[in-house]
C-alpha positions in Angstrom: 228.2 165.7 134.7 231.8 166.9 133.7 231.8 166.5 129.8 234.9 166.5 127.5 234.2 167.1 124.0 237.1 166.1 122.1 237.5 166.2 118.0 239.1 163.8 116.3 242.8 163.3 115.1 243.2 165.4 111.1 242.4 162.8 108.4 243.2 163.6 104.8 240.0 165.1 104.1 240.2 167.5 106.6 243.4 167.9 105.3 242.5 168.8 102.0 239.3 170.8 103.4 236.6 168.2 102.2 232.9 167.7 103.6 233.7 164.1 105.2 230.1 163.7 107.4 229.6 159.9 107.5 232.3 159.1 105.3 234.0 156.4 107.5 237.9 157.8 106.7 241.1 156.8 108.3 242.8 159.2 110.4 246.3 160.9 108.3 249.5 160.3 109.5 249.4 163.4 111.5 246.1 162.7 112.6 247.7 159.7 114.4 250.6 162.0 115.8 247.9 164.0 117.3 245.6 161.5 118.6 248.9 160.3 120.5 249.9 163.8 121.4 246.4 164.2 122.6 246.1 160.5 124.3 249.6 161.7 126.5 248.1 165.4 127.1 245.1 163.7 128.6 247.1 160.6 130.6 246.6 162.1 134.1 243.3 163.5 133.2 240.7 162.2 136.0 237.6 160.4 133.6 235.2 157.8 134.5 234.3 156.6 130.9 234.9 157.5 127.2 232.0 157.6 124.4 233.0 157.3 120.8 231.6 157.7 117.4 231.7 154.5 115.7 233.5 155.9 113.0 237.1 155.2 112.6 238.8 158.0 112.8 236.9 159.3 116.4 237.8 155.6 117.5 241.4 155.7 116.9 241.4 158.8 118.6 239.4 157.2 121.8 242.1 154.4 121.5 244.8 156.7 121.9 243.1 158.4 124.7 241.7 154.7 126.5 245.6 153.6 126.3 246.2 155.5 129.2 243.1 155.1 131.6 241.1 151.8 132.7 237.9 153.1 132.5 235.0 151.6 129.8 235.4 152.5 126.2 231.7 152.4 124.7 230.7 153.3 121.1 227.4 155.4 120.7 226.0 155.6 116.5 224.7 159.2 117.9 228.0 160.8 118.0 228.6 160.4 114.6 229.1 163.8 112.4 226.6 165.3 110.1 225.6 163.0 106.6 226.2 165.5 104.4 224.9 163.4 101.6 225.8 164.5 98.3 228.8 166.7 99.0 230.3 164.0 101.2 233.8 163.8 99.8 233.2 167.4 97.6 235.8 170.2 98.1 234.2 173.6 99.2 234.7 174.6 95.5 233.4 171.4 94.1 230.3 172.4 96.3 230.1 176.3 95.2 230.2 175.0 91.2 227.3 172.3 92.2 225.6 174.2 94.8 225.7 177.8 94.8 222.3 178.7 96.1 222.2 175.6 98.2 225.8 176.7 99.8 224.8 180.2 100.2 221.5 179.3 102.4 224.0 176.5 104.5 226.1 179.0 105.6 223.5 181.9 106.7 220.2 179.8 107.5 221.6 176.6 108.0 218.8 175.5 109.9 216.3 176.1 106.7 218.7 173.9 104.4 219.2 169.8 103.7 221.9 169.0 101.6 220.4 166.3 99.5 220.6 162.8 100.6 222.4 164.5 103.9 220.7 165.5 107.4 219.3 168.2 108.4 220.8 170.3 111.5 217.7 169.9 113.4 217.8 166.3 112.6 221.2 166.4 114.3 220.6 168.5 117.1 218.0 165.9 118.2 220.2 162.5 118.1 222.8 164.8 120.0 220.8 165.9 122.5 219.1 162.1 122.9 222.7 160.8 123.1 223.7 164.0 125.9 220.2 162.8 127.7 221.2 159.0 128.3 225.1 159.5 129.5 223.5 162.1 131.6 221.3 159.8 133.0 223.7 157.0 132.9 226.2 158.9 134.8 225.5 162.3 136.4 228.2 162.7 138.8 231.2 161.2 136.4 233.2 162.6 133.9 232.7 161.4 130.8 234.5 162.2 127.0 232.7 162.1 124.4 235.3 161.6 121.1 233.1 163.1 118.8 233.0 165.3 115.5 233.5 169.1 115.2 229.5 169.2 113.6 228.5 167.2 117.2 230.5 169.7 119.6 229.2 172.8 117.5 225.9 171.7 118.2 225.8 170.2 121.6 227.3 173.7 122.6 224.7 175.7 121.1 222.2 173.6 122.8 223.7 174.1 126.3 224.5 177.4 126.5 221.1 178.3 124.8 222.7 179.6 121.3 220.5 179.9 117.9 221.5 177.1 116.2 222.1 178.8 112.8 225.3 180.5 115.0 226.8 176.9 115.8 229.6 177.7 113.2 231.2 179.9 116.3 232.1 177.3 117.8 234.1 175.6 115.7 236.8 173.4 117.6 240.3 171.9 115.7 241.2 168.4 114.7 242.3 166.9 118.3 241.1 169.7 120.4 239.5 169.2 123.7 236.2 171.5 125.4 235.0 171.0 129.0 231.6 171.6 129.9 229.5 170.9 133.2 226.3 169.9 132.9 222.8 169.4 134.5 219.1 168.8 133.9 218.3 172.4 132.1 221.9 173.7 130.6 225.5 173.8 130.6 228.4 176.2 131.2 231.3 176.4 129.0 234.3 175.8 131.5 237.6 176.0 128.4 239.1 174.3 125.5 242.7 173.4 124.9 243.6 173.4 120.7 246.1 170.1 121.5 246.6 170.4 117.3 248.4 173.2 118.5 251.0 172.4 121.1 254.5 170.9 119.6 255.6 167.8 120.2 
């Protein structure tokens, strides 16, 4: 399977460097632009089916992608991004004031911590990898996108190309950004991203 991981347009959150999780925000006005900038990067991209996260701002972004293509547009509850619970709509210094300790072990063990009320990474890892499973099985030859959050593509990569979980922070992937792998049965290999957030207009 060729897989597209592709982040979602910039919402004001991101914007304003909150913890969103499952927080179901709007894309931003330049989340839109990008979403369309991304939708017209990717119009002559071969794909046989996109796979959103139900929340709004990944299905705008699979909107502006689907506008171009006639292929099936199905949402899938297991591509949604990390609950982060309590900090959901917190700045990283509204956490750090709350949270210290908590904080400190999310960023170097994050696989030991659970932000109250939130998910654990584990906990994620395993509806990702349930979700990679059935549109592997589903369609193994095809290319499929998977509009997704930037917690989902950090840990679906460190799950193909074998990585320690608690280092899925390298790879972090923009607002709007796209990552290619190909996959089978046992692993995946990392084939490029494009930063779309990048690119003018």
């Amino acid at each position: 399977m060729r897989l597209l991981l592709v982040r979602h347009g910039a919402t004001l959150d991101n914007e304003q460097k909150r913890y969103i999780g499952q927080t179901d925000v709007a894309l931003s006005p330049r989340g839109v632009q990008q979403a369309a900038r991304l939708g017209a990067c990717l119009a002559h991209e071969a794909m046989d089916i996109i796979v959103t996260s139900d929340l709004q701002r990944a299905r705008a972004t699979a909107g502006a992608i689907a506008y171009y293509h006639a292929v099936p547009l199905k949402e899938d509850t297991d591509l949604r991004e990390i609950a982060r619970g309590v900090w959901e709509g917190a700045t990283y210094i509204e956490v750090q004031e709350r949270h210290a300790d908590l904080l400190a072990c999310w960023r170097q063990t994050p696989v030991e911590c659970q932000i109250p009320g939130g998910e654990t990474l584990v906990q994620l890892r395993d509806r990702v990898v349930r979700a990679l499973e059935r549109w592997y099985t589903h369609s193994p030859e095809a290319t499929v996108v998977w509009v997704t959050h930037v917690g989902v593509i950090q840990v679906v990569l460190c799950h193909l190309l074998k990585v320690d979980l608690n280092s899925w922070r390298r790879f972090y992937r923009d607002n709007a950004s796209v990552t290619e792998v190909k996959v089978d049965r046992v692993c995946g290999v990392l084939v490029g991203s494009i930063e779309t957030s990048r690119m003018h207009t």
